[in-house]
VEXMARBA-312703 format. One record per residue (C-alpha): residue in one letter; residue number from 0; x, y, z. Coordinates in Angstrom, 1 decimal, padded with zeros to 4 digits. Layout:
% residues N
ATOM	A	NUM	X	Y	Z
...
This chain:
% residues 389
ATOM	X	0	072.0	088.8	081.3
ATOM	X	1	072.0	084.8	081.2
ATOM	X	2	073.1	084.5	078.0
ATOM	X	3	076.1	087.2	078.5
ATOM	X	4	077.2	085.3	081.9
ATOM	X	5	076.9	081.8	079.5
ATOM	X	6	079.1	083.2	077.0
ATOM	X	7	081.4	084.4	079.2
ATOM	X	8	081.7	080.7	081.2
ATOM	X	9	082.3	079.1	077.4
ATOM	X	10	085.1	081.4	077.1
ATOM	X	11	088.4	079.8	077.3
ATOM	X	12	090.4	080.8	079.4
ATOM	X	13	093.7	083.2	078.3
ATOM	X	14	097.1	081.8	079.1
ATOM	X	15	099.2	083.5	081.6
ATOM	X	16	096.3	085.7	083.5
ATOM	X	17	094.9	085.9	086.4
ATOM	X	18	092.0	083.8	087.6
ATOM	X	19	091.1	086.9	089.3
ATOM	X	20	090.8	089.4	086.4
ATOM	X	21	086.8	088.4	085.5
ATOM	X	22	086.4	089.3	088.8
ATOM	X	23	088.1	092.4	088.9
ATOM	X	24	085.9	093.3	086.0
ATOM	X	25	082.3	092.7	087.0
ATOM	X	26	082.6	094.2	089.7
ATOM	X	27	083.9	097.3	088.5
ATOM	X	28	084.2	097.6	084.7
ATOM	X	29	085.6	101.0	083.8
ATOM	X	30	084.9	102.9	087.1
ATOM	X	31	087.4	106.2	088.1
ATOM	X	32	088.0	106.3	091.6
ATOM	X	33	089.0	109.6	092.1
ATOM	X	34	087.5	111.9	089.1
ATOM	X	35	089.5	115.0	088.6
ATOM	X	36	087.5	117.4	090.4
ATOM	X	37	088.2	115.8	093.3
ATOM	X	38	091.8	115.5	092.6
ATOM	X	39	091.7	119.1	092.0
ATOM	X	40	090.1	119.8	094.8
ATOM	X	41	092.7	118.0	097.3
ATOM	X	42	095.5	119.7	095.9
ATOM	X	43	093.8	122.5	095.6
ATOM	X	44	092.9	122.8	099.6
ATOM	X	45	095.8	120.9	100.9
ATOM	X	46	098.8	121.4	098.8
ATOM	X	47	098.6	125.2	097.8
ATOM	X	48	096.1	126.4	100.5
ATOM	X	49	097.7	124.6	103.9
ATOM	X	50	101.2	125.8	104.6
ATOM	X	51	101.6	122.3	106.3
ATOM	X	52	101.1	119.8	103.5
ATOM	X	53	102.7	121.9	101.2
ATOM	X	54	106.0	122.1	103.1
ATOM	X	55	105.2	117.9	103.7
ATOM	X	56	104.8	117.4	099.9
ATOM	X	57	108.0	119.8	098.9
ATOM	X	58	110.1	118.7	101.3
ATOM	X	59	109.6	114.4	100.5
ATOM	X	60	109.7	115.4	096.2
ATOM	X	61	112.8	117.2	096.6
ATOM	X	62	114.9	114.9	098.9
ATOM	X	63	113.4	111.8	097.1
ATOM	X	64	114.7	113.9	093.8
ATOM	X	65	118.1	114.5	095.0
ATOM	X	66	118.9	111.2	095.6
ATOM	X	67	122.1	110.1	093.5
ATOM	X	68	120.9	107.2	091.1
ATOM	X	69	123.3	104.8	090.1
ATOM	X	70	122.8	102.4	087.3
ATOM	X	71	124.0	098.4	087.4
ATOM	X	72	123.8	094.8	086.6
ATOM	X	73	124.8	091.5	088.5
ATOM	X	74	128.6	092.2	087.3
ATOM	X	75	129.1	095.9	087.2
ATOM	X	76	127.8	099.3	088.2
ATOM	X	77	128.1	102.3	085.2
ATOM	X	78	129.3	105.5	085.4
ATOM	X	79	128.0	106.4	082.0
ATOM	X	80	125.3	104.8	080.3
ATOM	X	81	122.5	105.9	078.0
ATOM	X	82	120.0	105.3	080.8
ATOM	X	83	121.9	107.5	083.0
ATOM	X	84	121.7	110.1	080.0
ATOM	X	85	118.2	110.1	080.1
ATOM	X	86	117.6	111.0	082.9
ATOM	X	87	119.9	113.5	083.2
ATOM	X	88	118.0	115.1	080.8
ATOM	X	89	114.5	113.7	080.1
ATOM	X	90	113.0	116.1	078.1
ATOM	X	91	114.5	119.7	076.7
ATOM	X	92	112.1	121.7	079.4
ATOM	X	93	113.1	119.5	082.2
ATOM	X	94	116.1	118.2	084.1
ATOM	X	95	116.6	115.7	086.3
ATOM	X	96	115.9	116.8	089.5
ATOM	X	97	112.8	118.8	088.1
ATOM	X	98	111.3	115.3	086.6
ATOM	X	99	112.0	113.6	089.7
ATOM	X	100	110.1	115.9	091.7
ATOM	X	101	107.3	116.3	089.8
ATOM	X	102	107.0	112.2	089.8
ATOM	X	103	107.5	112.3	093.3
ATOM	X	104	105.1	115.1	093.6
ATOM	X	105	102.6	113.2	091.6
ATOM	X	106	102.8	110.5	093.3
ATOM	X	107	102.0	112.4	096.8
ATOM	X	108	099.4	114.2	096.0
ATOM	X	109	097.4	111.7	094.2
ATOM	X	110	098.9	108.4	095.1
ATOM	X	111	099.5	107.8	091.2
ATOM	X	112	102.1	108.9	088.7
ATOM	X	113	102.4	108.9	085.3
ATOM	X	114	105.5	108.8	082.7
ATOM	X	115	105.1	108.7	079.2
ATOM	X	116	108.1	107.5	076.8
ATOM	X	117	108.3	109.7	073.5
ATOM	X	118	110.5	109.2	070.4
ATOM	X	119	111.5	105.6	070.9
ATOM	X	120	112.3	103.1	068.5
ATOM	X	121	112.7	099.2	068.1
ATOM	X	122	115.4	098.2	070.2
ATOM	X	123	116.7	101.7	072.0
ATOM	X	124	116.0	103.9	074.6
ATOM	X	125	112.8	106.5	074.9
ATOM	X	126	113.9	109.8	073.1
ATOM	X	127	112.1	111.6	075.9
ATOM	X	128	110.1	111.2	078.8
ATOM	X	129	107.0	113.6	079.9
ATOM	X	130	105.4	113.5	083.5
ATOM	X	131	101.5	113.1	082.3
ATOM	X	132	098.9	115.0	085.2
ATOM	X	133	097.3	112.3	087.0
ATOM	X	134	093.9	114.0	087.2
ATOM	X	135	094.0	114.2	083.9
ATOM	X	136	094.6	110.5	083.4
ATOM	X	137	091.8	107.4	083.1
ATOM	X	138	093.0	103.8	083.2
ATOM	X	139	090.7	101.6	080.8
ATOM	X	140	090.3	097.9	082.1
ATOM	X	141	089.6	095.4	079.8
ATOM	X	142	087.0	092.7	079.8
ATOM	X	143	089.2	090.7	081.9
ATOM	X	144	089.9	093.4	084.6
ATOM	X	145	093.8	094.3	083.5
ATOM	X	146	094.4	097.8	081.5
ATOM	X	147	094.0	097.9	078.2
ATOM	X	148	094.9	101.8	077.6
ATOM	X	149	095.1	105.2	079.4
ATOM	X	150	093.1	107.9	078.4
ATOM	X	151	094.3	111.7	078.7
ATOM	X	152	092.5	114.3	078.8
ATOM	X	153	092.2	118.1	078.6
ATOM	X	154	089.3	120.2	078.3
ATOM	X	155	087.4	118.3	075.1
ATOM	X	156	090.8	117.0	073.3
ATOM	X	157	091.3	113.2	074.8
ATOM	X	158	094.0	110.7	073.6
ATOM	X	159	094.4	106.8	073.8
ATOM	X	160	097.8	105.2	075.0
ATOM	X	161	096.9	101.7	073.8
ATOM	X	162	098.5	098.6	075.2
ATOM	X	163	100.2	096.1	072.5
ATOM	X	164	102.7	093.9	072.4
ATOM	X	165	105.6	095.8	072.5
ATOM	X	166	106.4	098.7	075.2
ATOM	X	167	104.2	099.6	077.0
ATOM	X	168	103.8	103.5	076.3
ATOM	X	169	103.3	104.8	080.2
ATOM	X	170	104.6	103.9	083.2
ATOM	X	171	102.1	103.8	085.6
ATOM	X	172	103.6	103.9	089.5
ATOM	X	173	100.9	103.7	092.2
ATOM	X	174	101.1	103.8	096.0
ATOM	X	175	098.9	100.9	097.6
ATOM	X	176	095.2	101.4	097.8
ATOM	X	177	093.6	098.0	099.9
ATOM	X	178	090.5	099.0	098.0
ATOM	X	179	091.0	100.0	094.8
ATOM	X	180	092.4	097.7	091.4
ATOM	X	181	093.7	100.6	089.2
ATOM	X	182	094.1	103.8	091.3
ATOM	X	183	096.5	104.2	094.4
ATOM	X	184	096.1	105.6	097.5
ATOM	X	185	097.8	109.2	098.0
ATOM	X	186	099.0	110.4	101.5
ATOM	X	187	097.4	113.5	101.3
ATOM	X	188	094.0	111.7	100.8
ATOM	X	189	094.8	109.9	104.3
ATOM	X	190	095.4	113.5	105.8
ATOM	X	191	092.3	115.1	104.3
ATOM	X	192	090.4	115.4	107.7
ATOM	X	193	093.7	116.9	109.5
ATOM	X	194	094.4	119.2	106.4
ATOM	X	195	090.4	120.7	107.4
ATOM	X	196	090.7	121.1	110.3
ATOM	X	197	094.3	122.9	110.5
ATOM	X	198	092.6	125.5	107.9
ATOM	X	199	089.4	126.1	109.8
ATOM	X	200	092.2	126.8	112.7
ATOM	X	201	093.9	129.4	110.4
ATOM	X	202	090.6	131.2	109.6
ATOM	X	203	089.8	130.8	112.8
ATOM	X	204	093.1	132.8	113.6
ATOM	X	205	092.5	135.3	111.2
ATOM	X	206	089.2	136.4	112.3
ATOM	X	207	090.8	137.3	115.6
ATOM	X	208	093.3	139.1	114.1
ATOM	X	209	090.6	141.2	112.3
ATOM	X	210	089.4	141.8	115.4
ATOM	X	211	092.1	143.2	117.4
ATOM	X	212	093.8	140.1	118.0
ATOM	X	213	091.4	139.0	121.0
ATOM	X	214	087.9	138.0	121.4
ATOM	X	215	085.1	141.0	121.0
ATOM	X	216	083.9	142.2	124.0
ATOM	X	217	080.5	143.8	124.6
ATOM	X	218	079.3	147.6	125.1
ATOM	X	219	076.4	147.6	127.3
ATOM	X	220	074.1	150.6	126.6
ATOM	X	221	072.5	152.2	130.1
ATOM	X	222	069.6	154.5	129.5
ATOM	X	223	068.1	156.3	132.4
ATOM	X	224	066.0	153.8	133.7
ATOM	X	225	069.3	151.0	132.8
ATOM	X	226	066.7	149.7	130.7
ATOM	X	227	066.7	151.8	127.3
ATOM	X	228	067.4	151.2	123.3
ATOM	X	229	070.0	152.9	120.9
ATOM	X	230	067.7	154.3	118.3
ATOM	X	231	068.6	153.1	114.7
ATOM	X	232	070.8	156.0	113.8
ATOM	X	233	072.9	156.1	117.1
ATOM	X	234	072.9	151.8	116.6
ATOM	X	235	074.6	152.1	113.0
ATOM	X	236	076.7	155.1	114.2
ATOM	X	237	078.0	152.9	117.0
ATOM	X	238	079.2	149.7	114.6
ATOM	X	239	080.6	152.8	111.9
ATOM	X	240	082.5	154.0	114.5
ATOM	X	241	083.7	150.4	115.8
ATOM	X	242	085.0	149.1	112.3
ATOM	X	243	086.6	152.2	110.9
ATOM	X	244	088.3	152.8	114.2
ATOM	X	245	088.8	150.1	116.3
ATOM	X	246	088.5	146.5	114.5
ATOM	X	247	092.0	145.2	112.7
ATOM	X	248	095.7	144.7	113.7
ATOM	X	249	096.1	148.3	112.3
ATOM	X	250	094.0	150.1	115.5
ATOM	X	251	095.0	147.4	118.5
ATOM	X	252	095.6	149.4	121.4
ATOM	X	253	093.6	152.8	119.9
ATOM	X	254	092.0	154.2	122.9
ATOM	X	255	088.1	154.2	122.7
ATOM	X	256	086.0	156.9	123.4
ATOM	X	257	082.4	156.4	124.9
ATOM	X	258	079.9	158.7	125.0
ATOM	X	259	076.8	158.7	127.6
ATOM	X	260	075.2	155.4	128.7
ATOM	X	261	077.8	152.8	126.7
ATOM	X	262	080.3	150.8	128.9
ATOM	X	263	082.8	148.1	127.6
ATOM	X	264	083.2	145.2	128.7
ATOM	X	265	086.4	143.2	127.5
ATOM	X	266	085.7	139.5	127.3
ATOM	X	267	088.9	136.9	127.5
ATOM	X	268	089.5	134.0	126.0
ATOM	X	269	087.3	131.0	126.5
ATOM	X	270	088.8	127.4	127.4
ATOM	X	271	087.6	126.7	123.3
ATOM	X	272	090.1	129.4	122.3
ATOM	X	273	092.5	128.8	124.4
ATOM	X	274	092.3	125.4	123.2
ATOM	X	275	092.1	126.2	119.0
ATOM	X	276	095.5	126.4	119.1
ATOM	X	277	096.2	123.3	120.5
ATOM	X	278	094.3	121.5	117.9
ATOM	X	279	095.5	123.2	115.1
ATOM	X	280	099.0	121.7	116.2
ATOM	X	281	097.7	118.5	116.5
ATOM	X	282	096.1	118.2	113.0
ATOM	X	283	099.8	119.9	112.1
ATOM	X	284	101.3	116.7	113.9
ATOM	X	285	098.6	114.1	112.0
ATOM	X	286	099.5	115.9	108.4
ATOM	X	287	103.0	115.5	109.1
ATOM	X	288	102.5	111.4	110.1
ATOM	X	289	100.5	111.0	107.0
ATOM	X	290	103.5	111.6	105.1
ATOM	X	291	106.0	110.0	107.2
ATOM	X	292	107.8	113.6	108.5
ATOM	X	293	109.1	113.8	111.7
ATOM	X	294	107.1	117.0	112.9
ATOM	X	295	110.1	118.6	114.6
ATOM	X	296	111.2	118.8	110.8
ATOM	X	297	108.1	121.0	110.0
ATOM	X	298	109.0	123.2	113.3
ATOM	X	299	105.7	121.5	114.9
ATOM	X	300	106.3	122.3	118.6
ATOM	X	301	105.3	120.2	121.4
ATOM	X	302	106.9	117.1	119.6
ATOM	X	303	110.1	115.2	121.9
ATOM	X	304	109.8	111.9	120.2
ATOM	X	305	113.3	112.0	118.6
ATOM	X	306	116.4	113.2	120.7
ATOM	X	307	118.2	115.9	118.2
ATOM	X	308	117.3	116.7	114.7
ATOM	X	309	119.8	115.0	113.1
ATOM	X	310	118.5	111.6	114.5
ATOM	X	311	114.5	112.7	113.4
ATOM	X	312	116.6	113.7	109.7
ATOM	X	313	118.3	109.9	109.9
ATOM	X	314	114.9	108.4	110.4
ATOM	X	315	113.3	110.8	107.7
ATOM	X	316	115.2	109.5	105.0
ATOM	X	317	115.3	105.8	105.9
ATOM	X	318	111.9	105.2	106.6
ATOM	X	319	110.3	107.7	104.1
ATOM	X	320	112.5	109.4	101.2
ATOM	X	321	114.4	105.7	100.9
ATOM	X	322	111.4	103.9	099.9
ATOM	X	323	109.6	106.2	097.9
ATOM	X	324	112.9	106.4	095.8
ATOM	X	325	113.7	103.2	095.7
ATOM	X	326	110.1	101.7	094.5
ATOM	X	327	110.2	104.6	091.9
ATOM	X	328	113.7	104.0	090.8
ATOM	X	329	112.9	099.7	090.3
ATOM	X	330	109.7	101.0	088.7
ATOM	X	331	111.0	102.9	086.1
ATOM	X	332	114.0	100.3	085.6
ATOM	X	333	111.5	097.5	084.7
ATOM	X	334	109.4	099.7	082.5
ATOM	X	335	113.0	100.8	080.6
ATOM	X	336	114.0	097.8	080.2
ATOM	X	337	111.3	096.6	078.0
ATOM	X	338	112.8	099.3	075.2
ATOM	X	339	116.6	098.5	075.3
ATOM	X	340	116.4	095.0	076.4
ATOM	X	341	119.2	095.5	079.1
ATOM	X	342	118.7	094.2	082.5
ATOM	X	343	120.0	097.4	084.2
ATOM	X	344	119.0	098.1	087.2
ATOM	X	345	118.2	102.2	088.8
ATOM	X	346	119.0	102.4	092.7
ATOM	X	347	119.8	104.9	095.3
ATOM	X	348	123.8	105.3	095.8
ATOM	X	349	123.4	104.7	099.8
ATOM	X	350	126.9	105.9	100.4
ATOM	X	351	126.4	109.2	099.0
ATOM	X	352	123.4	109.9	101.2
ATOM	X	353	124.4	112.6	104.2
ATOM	X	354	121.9	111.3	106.4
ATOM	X	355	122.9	107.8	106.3
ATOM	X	356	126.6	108.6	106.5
ATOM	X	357	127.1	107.2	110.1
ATOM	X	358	124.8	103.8	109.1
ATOM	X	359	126.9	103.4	106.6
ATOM	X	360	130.1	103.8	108.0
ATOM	X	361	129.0	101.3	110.4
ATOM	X	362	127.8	098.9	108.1
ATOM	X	363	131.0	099.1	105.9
ATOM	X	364	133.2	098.6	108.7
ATOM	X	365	131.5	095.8	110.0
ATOM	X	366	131.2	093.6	106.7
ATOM	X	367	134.9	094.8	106.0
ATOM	X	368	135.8	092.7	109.4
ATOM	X	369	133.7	089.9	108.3
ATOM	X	370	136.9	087.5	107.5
ATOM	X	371	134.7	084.4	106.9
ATOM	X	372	132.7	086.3	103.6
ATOM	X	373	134.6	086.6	099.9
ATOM	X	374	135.1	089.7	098.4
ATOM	X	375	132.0	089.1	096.1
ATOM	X	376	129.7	088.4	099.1
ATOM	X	377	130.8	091.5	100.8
ATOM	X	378	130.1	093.4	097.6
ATOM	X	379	126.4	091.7	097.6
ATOM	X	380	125.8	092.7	101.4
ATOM	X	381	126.7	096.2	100.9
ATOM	X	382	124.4	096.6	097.5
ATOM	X	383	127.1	096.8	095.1
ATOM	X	384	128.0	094.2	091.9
ATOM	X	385	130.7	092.1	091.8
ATOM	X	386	133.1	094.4	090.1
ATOM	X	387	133.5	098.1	089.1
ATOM	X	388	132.8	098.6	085.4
């Protein structure tokens, strides 16, 4: 162990990295943070079994996808470029809005998405880009903490996406995790304990639906003496009777017929069913602030904080879609540029946002009456490049 720590201290140091990175590596050389079971698992329980972060996961991708892009540099913006081309269609079973969404998908569920370029040669474009599963994918730190490679895998098969010199072969686009070097931190990780209990609540539901909608109540038998037993056979006669003819939505209401010594005795609700509800909205609420979704969006009831629902849509897409599409859009820009060698820049067209339609109105107006700025400063202020192309 000595001599490994004294030939890492006479180790000269590599230009242009991190003074950190050793660090980064002792302390965890190699280690997945979430393995894909777990991954699996999440998705598994709150993306296709919770109606809630479902609708919270769809409804984020699919704005965040619909986004116009636009594509510029410091002097003009393009209305055609082979970066715009691209995306349109990244790859012949995909189009643009079904890549974005399952990037922005990705990225939600897991906290990490994963594009791999295809096809590309010295000096040009990707031919193609594929959206890689993230619990399928391992990143593989080197001795000084920084990737080296991403391993894939499926079943046995595995493949190596090495890191060179040139381009690097994946984009790799990660929310923030305060704990983690290599893996980011998905919203639906953060609602894990909401998405639980919200389910428990639905099966909680459904058992009283299976039982007539309500609570059981209780049939008292009387014998002679008030004191006597059912005998076996007239006991599993009795429950029989009670499931084929009187448990389910399908018999609510059917009259029931006792015979000599049983009484029924309806029970109602207790103040912890009357309260089950109640906390299954909640959780509903705490899914919905783990993605950043105003809950009257989710029809969540019990939830004033916004005035209308176009002022809870307004704050929706400025405080959530906005910068999700905008981090994505800069991310895939810088890794893009490494191919063509053009500093183009991807962006959300603001103006051609619905939502934002009155803030930018307002904003337009106000730098248009702003007689002290040039033309090219206005231009700056209001996100666009000097000059039209």
């Amino acid at each position: 162990m000595f001599d490994v720590l004294r030939r890492k201290a006479e180790t000269p140091p590599a230009a242009k990295t991190s003074a950190t990175g050793p660090l980064i590596a002792m302390t965890s050389p190699g280690r997945v943070a979430w393995s894909p079971r777990d991954v699996v698992s999440l998705t598994r329980a709150g993306f296709s079994g919770n109606p809630v972060g479902f609708r919270a996961v769809k409804l984020v991708a699919e704005a965040a996808a619909a986004l116009p892009l636009v594509a510029q540099d410091a002097e003009a913006r393009y209305e055609a470029h082979p970066l715009l081309s691209l995306l349109r269609r990244p790859n012949p079973a995909q189009g643009r809005a079904e890549f974005l969404e399952a990037l922005f998908g990705q990225i939600l569920l897991t906290g990490n998405g994963y594009v791999e370029a295809a096809g590309s040669e010295e000096a040009t474009l990707p031919a193609e880009l594929h959206i890689l599963r993230s619990d399928r994918m391992s990143v593989l730190p080197g001795p000084d903490g920084w990737p080296v490679g991403y391993e894939y895998r499926v079943g046995s098969a595995t493949h190596r996406f090495a890191l060179g010199d040139g381009p690097v072969p994946v984009c790799h686009i990660k929310a923030f995790h305060p704990q983690d070097d290599h893996y980011g931190f998905s919203p639906l990780q953060a609602a894990a304990t909401a998405i639980d209990v919200h389910s428990a609540a639905s099966r909680w539901s459904k058992s009283l639906l299976d039982n007539a909608a309500r609570p059981s109540g209780a049939i008292v038998y009387r014998g002679v003496d008030g004191q006597g037993h059912l005998s076996p056979d007239q006991y599993d006669r009795l429950l029989t009777e009670m499931e084929t003819q009187h448990q389910g939505a399908g018999n609510a209401g059917r009259p029931m017929l006792l015979e000599g010594g049983l009484d029924w005795r309806p029970m109602g609700f207790s103040p912890s069913d009357m309260e089950f509800q109640k906390t299954k909205e909640s959780a509903a609420r705490e899914i919905a602030t783990a993605f950043g979704i105003p809950p009257m969006m989710l029809g969540i009831p019990g939830d004033a904080t916004y005035a209308n629902y176009q002022e809870a849509n307004r704050a929706f897409y400025r405080l959530t879609v906005l910068p999700l599409a905008q981090k994505v859009a800069a991310a895939l820009s810088d890794w893009l540029m490494d191919f063509s060698g053009e500093a183009i820049e991807l962006k959300p067209d603001l103006d051609q946002i619905p939502a934002l339609a009155q803030e930018r109105e307002a904003q337009w107006r106000r730098v248009g009456e702003a007689d002290f700025l040039t033309d090219a400063e206005k231009r700056r202020l209001l996100g666009l490049p000097v000059e039209a192309a």
